[in-house]
C-alpha positions in Angstrom: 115.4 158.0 10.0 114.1 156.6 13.2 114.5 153.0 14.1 111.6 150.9 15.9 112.4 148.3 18.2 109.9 145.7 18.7 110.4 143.2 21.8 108.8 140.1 22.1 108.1 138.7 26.1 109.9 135.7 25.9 106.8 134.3 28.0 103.6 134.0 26.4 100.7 136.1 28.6 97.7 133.7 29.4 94.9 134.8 31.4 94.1 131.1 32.4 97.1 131.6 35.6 96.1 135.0 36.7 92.4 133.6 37.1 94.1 130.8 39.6 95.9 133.2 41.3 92.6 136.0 41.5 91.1 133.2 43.9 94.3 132.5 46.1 94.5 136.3 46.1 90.9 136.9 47.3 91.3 134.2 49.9 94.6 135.7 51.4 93.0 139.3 51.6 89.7 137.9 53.6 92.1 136.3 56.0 94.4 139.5 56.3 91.2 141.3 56.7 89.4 139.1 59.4 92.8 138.9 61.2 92.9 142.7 61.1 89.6 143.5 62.2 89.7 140.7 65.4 92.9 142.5 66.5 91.2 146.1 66.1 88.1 144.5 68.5 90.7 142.9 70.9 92.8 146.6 71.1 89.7 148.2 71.7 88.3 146.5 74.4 91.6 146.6 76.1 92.2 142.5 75.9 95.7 142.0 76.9 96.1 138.8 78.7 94.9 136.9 75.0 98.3 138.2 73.4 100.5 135.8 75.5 
């Protein structure tokens, strides 16, 4: 006869956290995204002397 082994997470899961860290995550992606694109403008236009 087959056993079933049921495991417990030894942390209770909450949503209230992940909310918290929806925000920080938002915030870090628009500043990846603006630092991303400025760099993309500044290769295209051949802008060298800005890097040093």
């Amino acid at each position: 006869m087959p056993t079933v082994i049921r495991a417990r997470p030894s942390v209770p899961l909450s949503r209230a956290p992940q909310k918290a860290n929806d925000g920080q995550l938002v915030s870090i992606a628009l500043f990846c995204g603006i630092g991303l694109l400025i760099s993309l403008v500044a290769v295209m236009f051949g802008e060298q002397g800005s890097w040093h």
